[in-house]
C-alpha positions in Angstrom: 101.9 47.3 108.5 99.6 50.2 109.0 101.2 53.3 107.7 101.4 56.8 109.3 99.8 60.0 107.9 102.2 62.8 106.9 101.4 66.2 106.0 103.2 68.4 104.5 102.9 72.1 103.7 102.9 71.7 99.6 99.8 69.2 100.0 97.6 71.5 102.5 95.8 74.2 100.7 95.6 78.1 102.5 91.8 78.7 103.7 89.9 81.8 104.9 88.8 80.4 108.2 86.3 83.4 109.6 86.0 87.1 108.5 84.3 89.7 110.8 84.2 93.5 110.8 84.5 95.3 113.7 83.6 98.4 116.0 85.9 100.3 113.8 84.9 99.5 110.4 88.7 97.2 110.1 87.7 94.3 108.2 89.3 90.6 109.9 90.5 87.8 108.1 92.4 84.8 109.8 93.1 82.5 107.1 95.5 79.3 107.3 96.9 76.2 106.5 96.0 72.9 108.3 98.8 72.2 111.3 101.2 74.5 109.8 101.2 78.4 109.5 98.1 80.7 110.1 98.0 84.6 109.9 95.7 87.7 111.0 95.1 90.2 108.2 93.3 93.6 109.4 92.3 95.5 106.7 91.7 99.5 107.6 88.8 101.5 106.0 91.8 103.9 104.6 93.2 100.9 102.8 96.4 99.8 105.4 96.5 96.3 105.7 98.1 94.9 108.5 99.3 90.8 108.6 100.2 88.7 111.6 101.4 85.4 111.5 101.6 82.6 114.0 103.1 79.4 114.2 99.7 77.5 114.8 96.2 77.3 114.5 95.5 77.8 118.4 97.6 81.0 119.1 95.8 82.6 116.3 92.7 81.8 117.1 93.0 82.8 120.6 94.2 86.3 119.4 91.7 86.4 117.0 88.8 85.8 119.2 90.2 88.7 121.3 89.5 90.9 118.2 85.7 89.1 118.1 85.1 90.2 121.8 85.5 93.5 120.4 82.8 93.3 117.8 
């Protein structure tokens, strides 16, 4: 009987997916975990970090490629 993979969150470890700095000095992080949450961080050159969080991989990415555009 084949057997069905499962994930769950406790198993699947939190990555840094892509960092980029933009225009504006703000440093980007999107970081995540595999099929479950994933979250922008924008860190300011005066130190105010900002963090977004999305439900899944593919609606942060897309937001975070709008940031790359930018670049």
């Amino acid at each position: 009987m084949a057997r069905k993979h499962t994930y769950h969150r406790e198993n699947c470890d939190c990555f840094i997916r892509e960092v980029i700095v933009d225009v504006y000095g703000r440093t980007i992080v999107l970081g995540g975990q595999y099929a479950f949450e994933y979250s922008i961080t924008v860190i300011s050159i005066t130190g105010r970090i900002v963090v977004t969080n999305f439900k899944n991989g593919k609606e942060a990415r897309k937001e975070f490629y709008k940031y790359k555009r930018k670049k």
